[in-house]
DSSP file (Angstrom, degrees, kcal/mol; ACC not computed):
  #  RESIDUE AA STRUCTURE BP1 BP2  ACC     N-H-->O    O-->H-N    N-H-->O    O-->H-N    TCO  KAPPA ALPHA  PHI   PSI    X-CA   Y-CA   Z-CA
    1    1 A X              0   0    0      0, 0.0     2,-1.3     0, 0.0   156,-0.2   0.000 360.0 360.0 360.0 146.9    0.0    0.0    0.0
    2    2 A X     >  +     0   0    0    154,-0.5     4,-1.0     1,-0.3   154,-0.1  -0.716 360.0 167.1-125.9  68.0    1.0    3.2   -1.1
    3    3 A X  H >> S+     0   0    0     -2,-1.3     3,-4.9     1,-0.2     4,-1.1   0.904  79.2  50.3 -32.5 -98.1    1.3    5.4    2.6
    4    4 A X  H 3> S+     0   0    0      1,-0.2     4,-0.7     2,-0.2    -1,-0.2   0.589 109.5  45.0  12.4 -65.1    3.1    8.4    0.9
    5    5 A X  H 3> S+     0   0    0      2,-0.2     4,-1.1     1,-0.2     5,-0.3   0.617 110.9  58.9-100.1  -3.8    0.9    8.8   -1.7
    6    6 A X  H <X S+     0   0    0     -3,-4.9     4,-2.0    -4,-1.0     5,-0.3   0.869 110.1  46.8 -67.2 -72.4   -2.6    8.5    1.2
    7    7 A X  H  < S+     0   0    0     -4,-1.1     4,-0.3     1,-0.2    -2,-0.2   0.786 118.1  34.7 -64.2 -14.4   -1.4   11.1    2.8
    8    8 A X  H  X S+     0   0    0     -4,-0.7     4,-2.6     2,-0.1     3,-0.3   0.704 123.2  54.7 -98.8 -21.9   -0.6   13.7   -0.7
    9    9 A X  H  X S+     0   0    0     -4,-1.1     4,-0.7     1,-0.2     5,-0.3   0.990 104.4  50.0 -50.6 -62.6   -4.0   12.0   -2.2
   10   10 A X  H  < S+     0   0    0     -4,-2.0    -1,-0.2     1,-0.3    -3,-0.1   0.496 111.2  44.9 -63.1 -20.0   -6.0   12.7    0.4
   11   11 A X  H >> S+     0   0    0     -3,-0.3     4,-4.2    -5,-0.3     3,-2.8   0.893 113.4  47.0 -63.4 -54.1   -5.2   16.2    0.6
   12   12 A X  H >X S+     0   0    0     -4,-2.6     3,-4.0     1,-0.3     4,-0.9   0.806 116.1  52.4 -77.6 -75.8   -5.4   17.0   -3.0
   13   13 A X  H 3X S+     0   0    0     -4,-0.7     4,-1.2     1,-0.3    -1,-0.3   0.582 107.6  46.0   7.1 -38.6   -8.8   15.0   -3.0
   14   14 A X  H <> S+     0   0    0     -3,-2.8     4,-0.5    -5,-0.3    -1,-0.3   0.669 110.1  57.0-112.2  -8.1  -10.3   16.7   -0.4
   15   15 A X  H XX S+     0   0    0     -4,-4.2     4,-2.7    -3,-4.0     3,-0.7   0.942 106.7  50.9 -52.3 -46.4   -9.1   19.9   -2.2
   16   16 A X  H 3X S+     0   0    0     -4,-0.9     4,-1.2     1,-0.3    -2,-0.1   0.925 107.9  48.1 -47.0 -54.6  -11.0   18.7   -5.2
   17   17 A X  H 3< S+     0   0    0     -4,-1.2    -1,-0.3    -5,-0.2    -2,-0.2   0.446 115.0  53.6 -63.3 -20.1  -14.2   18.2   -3.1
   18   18 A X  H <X S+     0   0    0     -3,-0.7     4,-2.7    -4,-0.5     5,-0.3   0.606 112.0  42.4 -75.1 -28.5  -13.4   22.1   -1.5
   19   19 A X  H  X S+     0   0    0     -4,-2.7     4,-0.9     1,-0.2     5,-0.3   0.747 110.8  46.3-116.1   3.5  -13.2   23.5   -4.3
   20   20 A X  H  < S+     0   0    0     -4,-1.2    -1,-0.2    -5,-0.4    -3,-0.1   0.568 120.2  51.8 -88.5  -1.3  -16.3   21.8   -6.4
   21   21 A X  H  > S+     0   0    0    122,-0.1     4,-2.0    -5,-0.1     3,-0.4   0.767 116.4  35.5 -93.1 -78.8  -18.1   22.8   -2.7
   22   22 A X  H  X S+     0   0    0     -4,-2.7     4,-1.5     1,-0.3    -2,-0.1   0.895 114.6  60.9 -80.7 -18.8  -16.7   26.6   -2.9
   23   23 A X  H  X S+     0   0    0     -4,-0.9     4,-1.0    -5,-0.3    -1,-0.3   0.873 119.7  29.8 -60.6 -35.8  -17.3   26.5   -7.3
   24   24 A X  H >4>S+     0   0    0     -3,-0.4     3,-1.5    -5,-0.3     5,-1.2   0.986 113.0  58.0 -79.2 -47.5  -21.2   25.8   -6.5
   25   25 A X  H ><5S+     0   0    0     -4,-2.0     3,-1.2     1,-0.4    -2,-0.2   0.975 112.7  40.9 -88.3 -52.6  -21.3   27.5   -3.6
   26   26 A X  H 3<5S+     0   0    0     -4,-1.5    -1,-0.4    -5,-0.3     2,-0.4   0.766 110.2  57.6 -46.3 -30.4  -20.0   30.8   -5.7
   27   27 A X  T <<5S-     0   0    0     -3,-1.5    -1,-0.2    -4,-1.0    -2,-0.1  -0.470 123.4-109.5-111.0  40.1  -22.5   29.9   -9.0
   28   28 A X  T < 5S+     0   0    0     -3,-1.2    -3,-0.2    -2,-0.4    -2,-0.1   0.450  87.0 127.4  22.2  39.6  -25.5   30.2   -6.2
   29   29 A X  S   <S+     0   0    0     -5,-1.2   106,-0.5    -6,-0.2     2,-0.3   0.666  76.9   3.8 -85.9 -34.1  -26.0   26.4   -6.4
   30   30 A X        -     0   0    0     -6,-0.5   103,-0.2    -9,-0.1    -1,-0.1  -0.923  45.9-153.5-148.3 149.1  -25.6   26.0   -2.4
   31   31 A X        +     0   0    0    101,-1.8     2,-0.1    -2,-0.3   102,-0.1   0.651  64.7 120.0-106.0  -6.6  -25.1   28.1    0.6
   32   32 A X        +     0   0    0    100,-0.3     2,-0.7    97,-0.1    -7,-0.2  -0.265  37.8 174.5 -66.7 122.3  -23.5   25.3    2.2
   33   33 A X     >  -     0   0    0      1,-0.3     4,-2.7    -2,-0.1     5,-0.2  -0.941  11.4-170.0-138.2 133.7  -20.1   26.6    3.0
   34   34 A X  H  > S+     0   0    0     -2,-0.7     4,-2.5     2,-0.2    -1,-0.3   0.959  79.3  62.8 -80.5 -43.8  -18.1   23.9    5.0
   35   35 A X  H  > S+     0   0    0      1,-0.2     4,-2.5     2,-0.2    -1,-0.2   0.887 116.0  34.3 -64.0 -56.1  -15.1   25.9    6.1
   36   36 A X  H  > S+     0   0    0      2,-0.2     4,-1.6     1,-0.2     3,-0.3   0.988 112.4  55.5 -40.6 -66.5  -17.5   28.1    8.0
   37   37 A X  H  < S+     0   0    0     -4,-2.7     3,-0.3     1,-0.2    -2,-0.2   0.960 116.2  44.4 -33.5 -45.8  -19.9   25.7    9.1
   38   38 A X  H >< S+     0   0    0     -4,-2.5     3,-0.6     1,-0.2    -1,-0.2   0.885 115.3  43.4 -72.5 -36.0  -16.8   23.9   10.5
   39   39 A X  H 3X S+     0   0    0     -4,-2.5     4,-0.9    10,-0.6    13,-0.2   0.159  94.8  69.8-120.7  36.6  -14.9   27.0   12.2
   40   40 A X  T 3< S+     0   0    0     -4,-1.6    -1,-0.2    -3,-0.3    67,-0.2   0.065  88.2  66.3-101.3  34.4  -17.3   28.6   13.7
   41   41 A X  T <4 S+     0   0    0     -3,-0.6    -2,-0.1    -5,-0.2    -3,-0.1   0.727 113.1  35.3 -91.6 -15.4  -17.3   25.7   15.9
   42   42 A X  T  4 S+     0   0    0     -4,-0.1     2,-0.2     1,-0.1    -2,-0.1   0.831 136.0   1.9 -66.4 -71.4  -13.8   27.0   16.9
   43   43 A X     <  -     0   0    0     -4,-0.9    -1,-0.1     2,-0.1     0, 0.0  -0.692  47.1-143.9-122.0 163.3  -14.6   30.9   16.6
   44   44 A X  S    S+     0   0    0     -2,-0.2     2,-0.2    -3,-0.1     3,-0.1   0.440  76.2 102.1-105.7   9.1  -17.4   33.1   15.8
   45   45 A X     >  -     0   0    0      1,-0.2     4,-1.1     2,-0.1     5,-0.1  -0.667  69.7-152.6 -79.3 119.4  -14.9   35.9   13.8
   46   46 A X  T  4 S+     0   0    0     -2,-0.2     4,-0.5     2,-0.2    -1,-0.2   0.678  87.8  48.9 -76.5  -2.8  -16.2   34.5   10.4
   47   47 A X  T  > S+     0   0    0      1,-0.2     4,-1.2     2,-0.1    -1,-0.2   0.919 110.8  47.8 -85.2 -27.9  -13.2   35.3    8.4
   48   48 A X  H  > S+     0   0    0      2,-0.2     4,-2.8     1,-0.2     5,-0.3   0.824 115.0  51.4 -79.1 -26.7  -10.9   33.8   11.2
   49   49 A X  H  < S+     0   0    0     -4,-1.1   -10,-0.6     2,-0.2    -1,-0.2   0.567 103.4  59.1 -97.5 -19.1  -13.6   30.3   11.0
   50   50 A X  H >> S+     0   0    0     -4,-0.5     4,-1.6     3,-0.1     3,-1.0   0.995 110.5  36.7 -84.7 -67.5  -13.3   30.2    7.4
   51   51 A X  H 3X S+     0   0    0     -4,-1.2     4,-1.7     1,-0.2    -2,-0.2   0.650 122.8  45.0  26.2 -62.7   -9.3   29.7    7.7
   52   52 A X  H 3X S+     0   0    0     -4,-2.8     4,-2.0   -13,-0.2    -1,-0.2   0.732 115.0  50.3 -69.5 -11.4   -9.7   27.3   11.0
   53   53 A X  H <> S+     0   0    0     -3,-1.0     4,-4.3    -5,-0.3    -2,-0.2   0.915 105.2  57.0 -96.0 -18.1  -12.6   25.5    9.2
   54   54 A X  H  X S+     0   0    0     -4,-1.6     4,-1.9     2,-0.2    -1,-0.2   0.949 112.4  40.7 -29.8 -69.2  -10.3   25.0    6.1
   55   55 A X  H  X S+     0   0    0     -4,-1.7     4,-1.9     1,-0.2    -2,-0.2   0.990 111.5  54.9 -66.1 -54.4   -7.8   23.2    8.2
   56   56 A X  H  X S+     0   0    0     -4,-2.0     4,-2.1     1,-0.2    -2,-0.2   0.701 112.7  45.5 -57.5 -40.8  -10.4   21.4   10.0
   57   57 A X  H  X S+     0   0    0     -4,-4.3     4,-1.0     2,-0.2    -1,-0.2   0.997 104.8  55.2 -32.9 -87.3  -11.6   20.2    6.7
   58   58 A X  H  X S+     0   0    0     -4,-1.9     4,-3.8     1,-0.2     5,-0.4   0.843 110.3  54.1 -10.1 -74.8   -8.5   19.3    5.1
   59   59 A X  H >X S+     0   0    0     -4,-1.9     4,-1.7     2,-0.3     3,-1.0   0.950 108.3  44.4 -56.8 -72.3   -8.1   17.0    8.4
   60   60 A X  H 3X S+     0   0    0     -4,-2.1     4,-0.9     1,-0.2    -1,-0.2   0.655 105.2  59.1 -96.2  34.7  -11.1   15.2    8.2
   61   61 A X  H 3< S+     0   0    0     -4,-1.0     4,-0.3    -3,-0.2    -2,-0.3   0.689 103.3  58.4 -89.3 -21.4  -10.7   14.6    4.7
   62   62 A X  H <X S+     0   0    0     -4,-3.8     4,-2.1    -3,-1.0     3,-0.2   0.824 105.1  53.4 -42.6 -43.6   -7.5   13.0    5.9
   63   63 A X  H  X S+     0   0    0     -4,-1.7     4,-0.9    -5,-0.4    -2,-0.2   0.807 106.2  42.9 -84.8 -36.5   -9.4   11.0    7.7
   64   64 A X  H  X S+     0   0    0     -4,-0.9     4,-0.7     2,-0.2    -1,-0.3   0.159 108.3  59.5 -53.2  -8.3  -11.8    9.6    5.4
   65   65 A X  H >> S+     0   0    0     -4,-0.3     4,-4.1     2,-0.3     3,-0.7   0.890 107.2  49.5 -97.3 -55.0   -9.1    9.0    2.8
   66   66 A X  H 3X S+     0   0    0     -4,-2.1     4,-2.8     1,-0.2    -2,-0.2   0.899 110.2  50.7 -15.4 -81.8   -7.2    6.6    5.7
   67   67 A X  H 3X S+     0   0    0     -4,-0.9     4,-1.3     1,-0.2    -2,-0.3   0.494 113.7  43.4 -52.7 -46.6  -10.6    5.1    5.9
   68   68 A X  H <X S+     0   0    0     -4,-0.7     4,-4.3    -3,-0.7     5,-0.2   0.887 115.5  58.7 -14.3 -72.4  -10.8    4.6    1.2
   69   69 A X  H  X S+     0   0    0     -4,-4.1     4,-5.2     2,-0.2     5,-0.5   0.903 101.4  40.5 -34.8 -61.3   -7.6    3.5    1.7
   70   70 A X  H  X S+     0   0    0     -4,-2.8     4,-4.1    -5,-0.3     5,-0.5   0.979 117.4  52.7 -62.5 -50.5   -7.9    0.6    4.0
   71   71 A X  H  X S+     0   0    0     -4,-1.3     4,-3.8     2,-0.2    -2,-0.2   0.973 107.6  54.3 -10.3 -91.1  -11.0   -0.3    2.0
   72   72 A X  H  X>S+     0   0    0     -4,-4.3     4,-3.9     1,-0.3     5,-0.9   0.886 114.1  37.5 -19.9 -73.9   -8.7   -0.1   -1.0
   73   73 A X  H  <5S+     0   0    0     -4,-5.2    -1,-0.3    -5,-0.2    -2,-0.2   0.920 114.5  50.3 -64.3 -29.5   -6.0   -2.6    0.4
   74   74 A X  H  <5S+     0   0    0     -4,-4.1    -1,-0.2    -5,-0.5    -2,-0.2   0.914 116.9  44.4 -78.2 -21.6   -8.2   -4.9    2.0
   75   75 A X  H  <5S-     0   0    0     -4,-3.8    -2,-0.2    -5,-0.5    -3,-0.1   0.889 103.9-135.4 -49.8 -84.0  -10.1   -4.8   -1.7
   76   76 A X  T  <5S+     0   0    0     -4,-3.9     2,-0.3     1,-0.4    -3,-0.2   0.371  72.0  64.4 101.4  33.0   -6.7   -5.1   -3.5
   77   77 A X      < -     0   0    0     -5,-0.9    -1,-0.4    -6,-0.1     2,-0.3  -0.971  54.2-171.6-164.1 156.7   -7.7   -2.6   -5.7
   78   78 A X        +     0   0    0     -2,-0.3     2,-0.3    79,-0.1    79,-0.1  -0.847  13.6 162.3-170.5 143.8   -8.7    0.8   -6.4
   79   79 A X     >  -     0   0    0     -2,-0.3     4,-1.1    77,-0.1    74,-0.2  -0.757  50.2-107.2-130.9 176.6   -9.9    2.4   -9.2
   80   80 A X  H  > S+     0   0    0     -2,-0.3     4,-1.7     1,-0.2    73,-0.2   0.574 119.9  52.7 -89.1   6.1  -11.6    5.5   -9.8
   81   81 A X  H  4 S+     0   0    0     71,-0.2     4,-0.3     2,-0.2    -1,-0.2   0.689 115.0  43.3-101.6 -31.4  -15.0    3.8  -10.5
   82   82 A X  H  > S+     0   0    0      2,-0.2     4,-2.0     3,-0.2    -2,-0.1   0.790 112.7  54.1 -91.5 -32.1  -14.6    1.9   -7.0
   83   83 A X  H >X S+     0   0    0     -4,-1.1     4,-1.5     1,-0.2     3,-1.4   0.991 105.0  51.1 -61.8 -70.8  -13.4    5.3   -5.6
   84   84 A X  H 3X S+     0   0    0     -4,-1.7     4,-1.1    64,-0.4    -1,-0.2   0.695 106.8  63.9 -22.6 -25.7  -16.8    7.0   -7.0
   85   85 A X  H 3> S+     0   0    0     -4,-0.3     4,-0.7     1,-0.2     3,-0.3   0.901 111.5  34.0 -84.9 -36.5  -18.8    3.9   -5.0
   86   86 A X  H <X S+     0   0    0     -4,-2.0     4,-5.5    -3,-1.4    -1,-0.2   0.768  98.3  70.9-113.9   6.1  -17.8    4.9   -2.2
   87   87 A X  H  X S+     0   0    0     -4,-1.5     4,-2.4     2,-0.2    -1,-0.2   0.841 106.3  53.0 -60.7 -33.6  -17.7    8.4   -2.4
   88   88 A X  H  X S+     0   0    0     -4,-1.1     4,-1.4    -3,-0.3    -2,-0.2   0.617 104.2  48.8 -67.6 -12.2  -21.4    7.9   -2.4
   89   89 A X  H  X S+     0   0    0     -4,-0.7     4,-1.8     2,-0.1     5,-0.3   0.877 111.9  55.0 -81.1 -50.8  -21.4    5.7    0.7
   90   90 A X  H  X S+     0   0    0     -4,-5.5     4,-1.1     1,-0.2    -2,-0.2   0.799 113.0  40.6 -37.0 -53.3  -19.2    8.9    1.8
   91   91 A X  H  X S+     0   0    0     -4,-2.4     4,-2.6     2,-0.3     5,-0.2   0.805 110.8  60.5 -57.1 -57.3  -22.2   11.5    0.8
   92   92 A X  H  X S+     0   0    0     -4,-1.4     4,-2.9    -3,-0.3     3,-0.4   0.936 105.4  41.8 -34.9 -66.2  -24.7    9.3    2.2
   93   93 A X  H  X>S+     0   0    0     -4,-1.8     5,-2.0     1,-0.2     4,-1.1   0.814 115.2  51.2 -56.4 -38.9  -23.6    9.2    5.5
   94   94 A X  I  <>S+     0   0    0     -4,-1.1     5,-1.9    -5,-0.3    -1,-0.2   0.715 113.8  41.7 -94.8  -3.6  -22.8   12.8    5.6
   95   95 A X  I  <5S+     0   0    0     -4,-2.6    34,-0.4    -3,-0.4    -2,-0.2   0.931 119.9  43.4 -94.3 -58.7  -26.3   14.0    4.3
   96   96 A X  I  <5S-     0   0    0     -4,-2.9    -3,-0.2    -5,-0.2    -2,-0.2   0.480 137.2  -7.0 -77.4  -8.3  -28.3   11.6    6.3
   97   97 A X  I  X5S+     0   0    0     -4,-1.1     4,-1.4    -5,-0.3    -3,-0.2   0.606 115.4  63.2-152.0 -31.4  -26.7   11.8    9.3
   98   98 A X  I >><S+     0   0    0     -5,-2.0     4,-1.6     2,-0.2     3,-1.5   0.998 113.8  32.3 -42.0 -81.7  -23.5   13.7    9.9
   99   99 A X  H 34<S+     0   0    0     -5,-1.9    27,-0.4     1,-0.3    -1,-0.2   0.750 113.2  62.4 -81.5   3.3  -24.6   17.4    9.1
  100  100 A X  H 34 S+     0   0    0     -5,-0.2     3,-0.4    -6,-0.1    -1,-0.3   0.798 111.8  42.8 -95.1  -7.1  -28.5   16.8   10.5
  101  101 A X  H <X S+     0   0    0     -3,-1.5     4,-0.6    -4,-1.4    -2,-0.2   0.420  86.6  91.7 -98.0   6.2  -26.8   16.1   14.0
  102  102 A X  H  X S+     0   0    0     -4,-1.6     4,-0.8    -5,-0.2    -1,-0.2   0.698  77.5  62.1 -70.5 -10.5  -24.5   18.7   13.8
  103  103 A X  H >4 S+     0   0    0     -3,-0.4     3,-4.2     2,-0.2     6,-0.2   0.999 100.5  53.3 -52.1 -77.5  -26.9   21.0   15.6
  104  104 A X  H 34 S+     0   0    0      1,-0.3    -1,-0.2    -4,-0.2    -2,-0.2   0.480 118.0  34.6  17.3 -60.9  -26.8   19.0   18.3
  105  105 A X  H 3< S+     0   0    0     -4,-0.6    -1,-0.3    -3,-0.2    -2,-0.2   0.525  96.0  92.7 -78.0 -35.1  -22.8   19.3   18.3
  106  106 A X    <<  -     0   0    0     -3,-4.2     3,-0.5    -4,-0.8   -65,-0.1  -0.605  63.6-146.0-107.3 148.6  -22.2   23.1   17.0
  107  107 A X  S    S+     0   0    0      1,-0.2    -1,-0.1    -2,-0.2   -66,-0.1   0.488 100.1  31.7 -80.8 -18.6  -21.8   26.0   19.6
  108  108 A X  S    S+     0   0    0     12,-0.1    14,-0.7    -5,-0.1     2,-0.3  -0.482  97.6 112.8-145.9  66.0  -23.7   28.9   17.1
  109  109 A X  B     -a  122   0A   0     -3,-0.5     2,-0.2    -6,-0.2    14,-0.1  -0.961  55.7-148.5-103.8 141.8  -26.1   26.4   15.4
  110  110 A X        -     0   0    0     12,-0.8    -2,-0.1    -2,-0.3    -4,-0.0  -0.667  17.7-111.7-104.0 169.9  -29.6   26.5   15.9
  111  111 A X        -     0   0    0     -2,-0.2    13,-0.3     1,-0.1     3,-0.1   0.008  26.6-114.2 -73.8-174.9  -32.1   23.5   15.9
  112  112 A X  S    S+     0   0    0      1,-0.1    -1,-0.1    11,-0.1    -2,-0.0   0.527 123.8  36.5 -42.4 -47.0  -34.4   22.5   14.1
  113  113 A X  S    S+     0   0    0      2,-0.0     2,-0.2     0, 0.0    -1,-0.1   0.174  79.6 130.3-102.5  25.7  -36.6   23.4   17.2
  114  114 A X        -     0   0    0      1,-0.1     2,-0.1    -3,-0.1    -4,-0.1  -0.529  48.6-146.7 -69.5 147.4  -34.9   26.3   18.3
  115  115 A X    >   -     0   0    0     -2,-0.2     3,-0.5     0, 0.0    -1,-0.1  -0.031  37.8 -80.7-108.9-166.2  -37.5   29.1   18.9
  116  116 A X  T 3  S+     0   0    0      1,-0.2    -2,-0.1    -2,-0.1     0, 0.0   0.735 125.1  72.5 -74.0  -5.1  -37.0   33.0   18.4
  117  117 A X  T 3  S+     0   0    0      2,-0.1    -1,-0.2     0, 0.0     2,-0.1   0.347  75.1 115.7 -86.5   7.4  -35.2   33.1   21.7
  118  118 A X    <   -     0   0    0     -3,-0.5    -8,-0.1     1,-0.1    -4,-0.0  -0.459  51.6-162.6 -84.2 147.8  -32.4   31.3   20.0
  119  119 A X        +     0   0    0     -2,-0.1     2,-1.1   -10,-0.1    -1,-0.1  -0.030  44.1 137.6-110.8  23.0  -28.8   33.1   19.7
  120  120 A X        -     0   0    0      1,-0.1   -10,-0.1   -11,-0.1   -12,-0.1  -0.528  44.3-164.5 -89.7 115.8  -27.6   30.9   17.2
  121  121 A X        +     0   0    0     -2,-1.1    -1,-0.1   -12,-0.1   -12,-0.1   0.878  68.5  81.7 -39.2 -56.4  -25.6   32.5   14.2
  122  122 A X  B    S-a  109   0A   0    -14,-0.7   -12,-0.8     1,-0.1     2,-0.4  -0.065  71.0-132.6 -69.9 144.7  -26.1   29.1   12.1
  123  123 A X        -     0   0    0    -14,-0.1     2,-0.6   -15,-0.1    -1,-0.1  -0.834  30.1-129.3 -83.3 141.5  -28.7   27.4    9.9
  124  124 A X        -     0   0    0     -2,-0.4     7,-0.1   -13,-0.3   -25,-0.0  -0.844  17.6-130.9-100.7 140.1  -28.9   24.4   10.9
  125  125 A X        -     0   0    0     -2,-0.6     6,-0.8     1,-0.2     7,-0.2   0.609  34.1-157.1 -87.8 -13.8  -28.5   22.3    7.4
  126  126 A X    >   -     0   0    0    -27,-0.4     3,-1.0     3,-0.2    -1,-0.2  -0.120  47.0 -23.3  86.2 171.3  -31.7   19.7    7.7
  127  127 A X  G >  S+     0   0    0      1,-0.3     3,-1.5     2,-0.1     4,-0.3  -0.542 143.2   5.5 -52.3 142.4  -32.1   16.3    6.0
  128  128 A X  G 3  S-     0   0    0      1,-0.4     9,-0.4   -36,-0.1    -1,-0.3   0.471 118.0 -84.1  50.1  33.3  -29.9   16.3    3.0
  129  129 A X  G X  S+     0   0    0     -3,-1.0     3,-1.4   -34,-0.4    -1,-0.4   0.506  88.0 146.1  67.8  19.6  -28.4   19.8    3.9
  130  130 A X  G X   +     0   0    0     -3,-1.5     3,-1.2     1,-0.4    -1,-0.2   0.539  56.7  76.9 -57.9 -10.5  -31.9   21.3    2.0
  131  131 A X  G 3  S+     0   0    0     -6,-0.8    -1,-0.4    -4,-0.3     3,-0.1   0.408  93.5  44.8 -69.2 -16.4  -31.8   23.8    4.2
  132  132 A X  G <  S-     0   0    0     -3,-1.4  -101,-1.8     1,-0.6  -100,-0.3   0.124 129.1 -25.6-139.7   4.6  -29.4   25.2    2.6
  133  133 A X    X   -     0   0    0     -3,-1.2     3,-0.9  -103,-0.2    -1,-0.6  -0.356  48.8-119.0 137.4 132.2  -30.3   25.0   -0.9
  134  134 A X  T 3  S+     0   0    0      1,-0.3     3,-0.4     2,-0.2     4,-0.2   0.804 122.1  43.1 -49.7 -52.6  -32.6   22.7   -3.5
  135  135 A X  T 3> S+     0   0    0   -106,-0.5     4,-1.7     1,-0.2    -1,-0.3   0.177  83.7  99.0-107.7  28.3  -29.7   22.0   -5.1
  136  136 A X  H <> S+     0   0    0     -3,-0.9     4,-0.6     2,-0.2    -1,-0.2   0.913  82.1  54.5 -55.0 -58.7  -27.2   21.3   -2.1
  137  137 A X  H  4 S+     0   0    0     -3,-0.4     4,-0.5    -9,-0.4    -1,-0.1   0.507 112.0  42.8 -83.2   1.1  -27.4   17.3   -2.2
  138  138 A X  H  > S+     0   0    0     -4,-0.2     4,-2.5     2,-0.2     3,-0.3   0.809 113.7  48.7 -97.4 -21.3  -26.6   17.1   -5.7
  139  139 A X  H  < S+     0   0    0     -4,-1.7     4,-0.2     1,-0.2    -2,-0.2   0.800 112.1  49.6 -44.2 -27.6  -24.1   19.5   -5.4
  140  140 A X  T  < S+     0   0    0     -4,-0.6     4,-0.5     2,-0.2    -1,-0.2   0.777 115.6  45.8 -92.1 -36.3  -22.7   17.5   -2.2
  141  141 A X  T >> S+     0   0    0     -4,-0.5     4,-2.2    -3,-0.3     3,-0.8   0.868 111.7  50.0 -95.8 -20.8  -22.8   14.1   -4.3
  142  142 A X  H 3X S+     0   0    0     -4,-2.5     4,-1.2     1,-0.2    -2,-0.2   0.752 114.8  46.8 -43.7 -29.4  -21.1   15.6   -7.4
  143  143 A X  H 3> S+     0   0    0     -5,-0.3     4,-0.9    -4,-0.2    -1,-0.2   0.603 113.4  43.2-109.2  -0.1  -18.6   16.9   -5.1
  144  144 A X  H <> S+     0   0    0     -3,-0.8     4,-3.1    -4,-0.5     5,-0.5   0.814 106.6  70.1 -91.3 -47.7  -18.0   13.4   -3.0
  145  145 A X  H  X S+     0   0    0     -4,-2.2     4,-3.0     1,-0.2    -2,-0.2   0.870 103.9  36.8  -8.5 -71.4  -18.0   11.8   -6.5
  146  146 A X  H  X S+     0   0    0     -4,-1.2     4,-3.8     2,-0.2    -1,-0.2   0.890 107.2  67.4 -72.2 -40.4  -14.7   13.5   -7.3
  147  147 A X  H  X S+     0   0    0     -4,-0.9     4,-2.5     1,-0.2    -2,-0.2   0.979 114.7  26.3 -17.7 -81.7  -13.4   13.0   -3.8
  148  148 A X  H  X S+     0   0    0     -4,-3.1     4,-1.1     1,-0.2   -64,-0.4   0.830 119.1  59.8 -83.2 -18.2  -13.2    9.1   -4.1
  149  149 A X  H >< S+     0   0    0     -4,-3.0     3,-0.7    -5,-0.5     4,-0.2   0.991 115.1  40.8 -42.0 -50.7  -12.8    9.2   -8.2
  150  150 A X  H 3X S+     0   0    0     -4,-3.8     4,-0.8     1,-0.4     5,-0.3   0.793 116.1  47.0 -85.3 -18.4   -9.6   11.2   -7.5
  151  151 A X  H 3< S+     0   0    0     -4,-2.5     4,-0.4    -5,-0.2    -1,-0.4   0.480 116.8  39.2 -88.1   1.3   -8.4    9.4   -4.7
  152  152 A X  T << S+     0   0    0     -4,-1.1   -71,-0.2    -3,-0.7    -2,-0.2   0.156 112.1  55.6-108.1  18.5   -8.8    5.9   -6.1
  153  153 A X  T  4 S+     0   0    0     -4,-0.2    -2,-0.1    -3,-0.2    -3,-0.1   0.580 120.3  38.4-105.6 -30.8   -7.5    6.9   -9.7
  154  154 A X  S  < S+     0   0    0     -4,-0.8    -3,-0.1    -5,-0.2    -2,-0.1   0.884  96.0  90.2 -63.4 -73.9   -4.4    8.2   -7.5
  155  155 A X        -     0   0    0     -4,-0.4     2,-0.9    -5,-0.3   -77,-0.1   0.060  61.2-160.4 -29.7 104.0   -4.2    5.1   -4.6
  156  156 A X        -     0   0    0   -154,-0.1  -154,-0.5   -79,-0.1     2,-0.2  -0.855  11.6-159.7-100.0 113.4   -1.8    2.6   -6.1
  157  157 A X              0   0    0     -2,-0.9   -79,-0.1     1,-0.2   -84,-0.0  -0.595 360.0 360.0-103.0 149.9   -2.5   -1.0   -4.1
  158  158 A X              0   0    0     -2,-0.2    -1,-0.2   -81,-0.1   -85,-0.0   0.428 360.0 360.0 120.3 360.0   -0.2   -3.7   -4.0
């Protein structure tokens, strides 16, 4: 297995998936923007929470790429067609349950049942992030899509 090239995949990968995320999010396909969503669990200064949520990304796109990887070797393969399969498992998971429990989680998100009395900065992103935009969860599986394409077109097993 091919360490080295996990740890420079998985970065540019979860670049790919940042910047087909901040390409939408700019062409008013989505309001979801993860680097915020992510550091203003850190901060509320939103320029400083875009920067920490950047890194914070980055890292657990690291983390998920491990996780592709091991997949990968225990397969004994990776392709980019096998990567894409499970960039949708990725997507899945993170639409159906990841970002609707992040309320839950986040220090300036509000609930779903948060009232007016709430001080919460955040939307909180819903089922399928819809909250956030119609066209959020194909934007979010186009953009996992490329994740595991480019990291298993990358991964060299064996």
């Amino acid at each position: 297995m091919d360490w080295t090239g996990w740890a420079l995949f998985g970065l540019l990968a979860t670049g790919a998936l940042t910047a087909v995320m901040m390409a939408a999010q700019l062409a008013g396909l989505t309001r979801l923007d993860l680097p915020l969503l992510l550091g203003t669990i850190v901060t509320e200064d939103p320029d400083r929470a875009r920067a920490a949520g950047f890194g914070i990304h980055l890292v657990i796109g690291q983390g998920f790429a491990l996780g592709y990887v091991a997949v990968f070797a225990r397969l004994e393969q990776a392709t980019w067609w096998l990567g894409a399969v499970f960039g949708l498992l990725h997507v899945a998971v993170a639409l159906l349950a990841l970002l609707p429990l992040l309320p839950g989680l986040h220090p300036r998100m509000a609930s779903q049942r948060a009232g007016p009395a709430s001080t919460a900065v955040l939307e909180p992103p819903g089922l399928l992030a819809l909250n956030y935009g119609i066209q959020t969860p194909a934007v979010a599986i186009i953009a996992h899509l490329v994740y595991g394409a480019v990291l298993g077109a990358l991964i060299e097993v064996g």
